[in-house]
Structures are given as C-alpha cells and as structure tokens.
N, C-alpha and C positions, 0 to 999 in steps of 0.2 A: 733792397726793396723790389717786390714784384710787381708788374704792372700788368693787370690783367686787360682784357678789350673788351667790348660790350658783349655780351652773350646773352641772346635773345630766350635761352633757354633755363636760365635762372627763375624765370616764375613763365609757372606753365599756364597761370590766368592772366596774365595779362600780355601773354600773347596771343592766344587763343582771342581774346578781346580785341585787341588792336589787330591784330593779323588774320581774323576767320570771319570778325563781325565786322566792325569798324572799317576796316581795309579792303574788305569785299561786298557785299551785297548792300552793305551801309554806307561806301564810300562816297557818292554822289550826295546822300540827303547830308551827310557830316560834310562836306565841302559845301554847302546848300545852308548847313543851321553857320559854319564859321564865314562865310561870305554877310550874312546878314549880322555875326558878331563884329565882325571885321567893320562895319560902315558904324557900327558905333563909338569905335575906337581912332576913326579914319581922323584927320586934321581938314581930308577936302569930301565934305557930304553935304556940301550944298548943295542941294536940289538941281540945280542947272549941271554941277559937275557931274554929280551920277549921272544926268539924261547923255552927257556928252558922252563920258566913257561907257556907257551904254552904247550908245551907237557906234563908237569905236571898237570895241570888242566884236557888236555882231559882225561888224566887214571884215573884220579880223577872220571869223569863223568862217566866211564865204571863202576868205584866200584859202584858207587852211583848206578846206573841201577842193579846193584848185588842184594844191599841189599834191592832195589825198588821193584823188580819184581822178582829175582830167589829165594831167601831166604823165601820170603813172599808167592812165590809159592810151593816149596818144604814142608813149615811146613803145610802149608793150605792141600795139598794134601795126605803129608802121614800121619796127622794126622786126619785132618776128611774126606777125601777123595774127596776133592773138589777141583780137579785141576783146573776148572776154576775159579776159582775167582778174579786169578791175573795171564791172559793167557801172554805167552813168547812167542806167535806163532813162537815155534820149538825154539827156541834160539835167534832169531831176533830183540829182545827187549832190548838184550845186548848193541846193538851199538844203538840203539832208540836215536836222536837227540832231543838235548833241548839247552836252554839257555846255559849249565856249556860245552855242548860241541861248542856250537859257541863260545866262550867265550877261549877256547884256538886255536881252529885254527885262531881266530882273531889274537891273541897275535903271532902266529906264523907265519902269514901271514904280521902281520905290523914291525913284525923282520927282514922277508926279508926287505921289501919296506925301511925300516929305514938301511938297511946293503947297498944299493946303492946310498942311502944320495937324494934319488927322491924328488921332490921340489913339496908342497901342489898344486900346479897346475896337476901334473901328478899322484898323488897319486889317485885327485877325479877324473880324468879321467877313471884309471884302476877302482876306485869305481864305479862309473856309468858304465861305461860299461859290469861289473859283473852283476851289478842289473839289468838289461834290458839283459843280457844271464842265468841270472840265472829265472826271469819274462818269457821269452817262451819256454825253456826248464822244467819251475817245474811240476813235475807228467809226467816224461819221463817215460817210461819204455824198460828197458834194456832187458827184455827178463829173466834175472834170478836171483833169489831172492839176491846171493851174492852181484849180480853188483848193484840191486835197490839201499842195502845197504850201495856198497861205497859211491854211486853218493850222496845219500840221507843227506851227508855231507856238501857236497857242493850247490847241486841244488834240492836238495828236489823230490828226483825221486818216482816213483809207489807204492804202497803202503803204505800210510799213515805215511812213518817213514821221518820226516822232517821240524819237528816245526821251526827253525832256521836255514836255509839252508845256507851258508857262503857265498857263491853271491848273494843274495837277500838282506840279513840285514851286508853285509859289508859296507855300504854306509855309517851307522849311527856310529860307531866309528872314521871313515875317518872325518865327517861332526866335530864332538867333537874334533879329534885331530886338524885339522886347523882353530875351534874358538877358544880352547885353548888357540893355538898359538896367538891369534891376542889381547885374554884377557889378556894373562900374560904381554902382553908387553905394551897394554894401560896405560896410565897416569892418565884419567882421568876414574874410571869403570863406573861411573854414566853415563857419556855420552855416554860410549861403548855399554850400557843399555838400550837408546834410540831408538838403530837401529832393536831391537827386532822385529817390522813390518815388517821390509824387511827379514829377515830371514823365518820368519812364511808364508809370502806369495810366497817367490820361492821353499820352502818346500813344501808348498800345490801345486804348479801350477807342476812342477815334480812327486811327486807322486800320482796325477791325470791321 
C-alpha cells in the first residue's frame, strides 16, 4: 500500500480559497468571526472571565511590542550604532495596535455586552454602529501624540498607529458570536451549511 502525504495541489479551489482568500487579506476578519465562534463553544465565557483575559492578552501585547521594537532597538543601536533600524518613534510603538491588542479589548468589550445578558439583536446593533463611527472618524487627529494613541485603540486615529482599531473590526467577533449561537443549536449542520450564500452576500452588500 502507498501512502501518499497531503498535497495542497489536489483541488486548485480550495486552495486558492483557503491559501489566496482566507489566509491573506481575509485572515484577520476569519481569526476575528472564529474568536467570536470560539466564546460560544468556550466552558469559561463568563462575563468576568472574558473581561479578565481581556486585560491579560492586552499586557500581553504591550510585552510583545517590547521585545518587537525596544529590545531590538536598544541592542541594534548600542551595539552597532544604528538606532534606526527598528524606529520606536520616541516610545510610541509601545502601545502600536495590532491584532493581540484587538484581541483583548474584544474580549473585554463582549464581557461587558455578555454582563447585561443583551440579546444578539442588540449586540450587532452596538456592532454596526461602532463600525460606521469607527469608518468616519479613522485618521482623527487629536492634536497630540498621547491622545492619537489612546484613540488609536479604538478608532485608529493620526499617525499610522491602528492596524485593528476596536470599532471597526468589532463587527467580525459579534458576526462569529451569533452564528455560533445558531450552529451550536442546529440539528441538522449540513443544512445549516446550505445557507452560506445568504451570509456571503449581506456581508458583501454592508461592507460595500
């Protein structure tokens, strides 16, 4: 018997899918809609525990920027003298928004919304209405580099620091948490499976 090994090039759609869509320009909002599936399947989504590991993740994110950009800038410069190579503009880079920091204010934000027991109707409302304030306020600017950086948390304000701004891409954990909800309780998944068109085109027609 032969035992062949996976080969990605056995179906050229669903690589192209998973490896052109999904895995690149799509890869953050699909890490974003299975994070919000993920807490419906979790054993600890009590309200208090998402806020917690919420705020454990974000410090998390601050270390990570540490040893990103200050550690890598410090040895680069005192040892060969090249402090730019990994610029911190002045310190700034500390709080640099990414992925790991949307990633707990998510968690801390659907702690609340889960501590008032709000019903998936109201949940995508306060969703969408973030994304479309977080949409004409992004690249505010406050006037001073502090406040660019709080804001840059949330709304992705002035200076470039806001890859993942938390009213913009909250939409996509809310979207995850209430399919979630509607897969875990289907009966039958294959038919739940079916409706995939309809999801894909009110996603497209929205964020159009």
């Amino acid at each position: 018997m032969v035992v062949k090994g996976f080969n990605n090039s056995l179906s050229y759609d669903y690589n192209f899918v998973f490896g052109n869509v999904l895995g690149r320009p799509c890869a953050a909002p699909v890490f974003m809609f299975c994070m919000g599936v993920g807490i419906v399947y979790s054993r600890h989504s009590q309200w208090n525990t998402m806020m917690r590991r919420g705020v454990i993740l974000y410090l998390l994110c601050l270390l990570v920027n540490v040893f990103e950009f200050f550690i890598p800038n410090f040895i680069c410069g005192a040892l060969l003298g090249r402090w730019c190579v990994f610029p911190t503009d002045d310190g700034l880079l500390l709080f640099c928004v990414d992925i790991f920091a949307f990633a707990g204010l998510a968690f801390v934000l659907m702690g609340v919304l889960n501590k008032f027991k709000l019903s998936n109707k109201w949940m995508i409302v306060i969703a969408v209405v973030m994304s479309l304030i977080g949409t004409f306020t992004r690249g505010f600017d406050f006037g001073l580099p502090i406040s660019n950086l709080f804001f840059a948390d949330f709304i992705g304000s002035a200076g470039g620091f806001g890859a993942f701004p938390l009213f913009i891409w909250f939409i996509f954990p809310v979207a995850g948490f209430v399919w979630g909800q509607y897969f875990i309780r289907a009966k039958d998944k294959k038919k739940f499976f079916k409706f995939w068109p309809i999801y894909i085109i009110v996603a497209f027609v929205y964020f159009m």
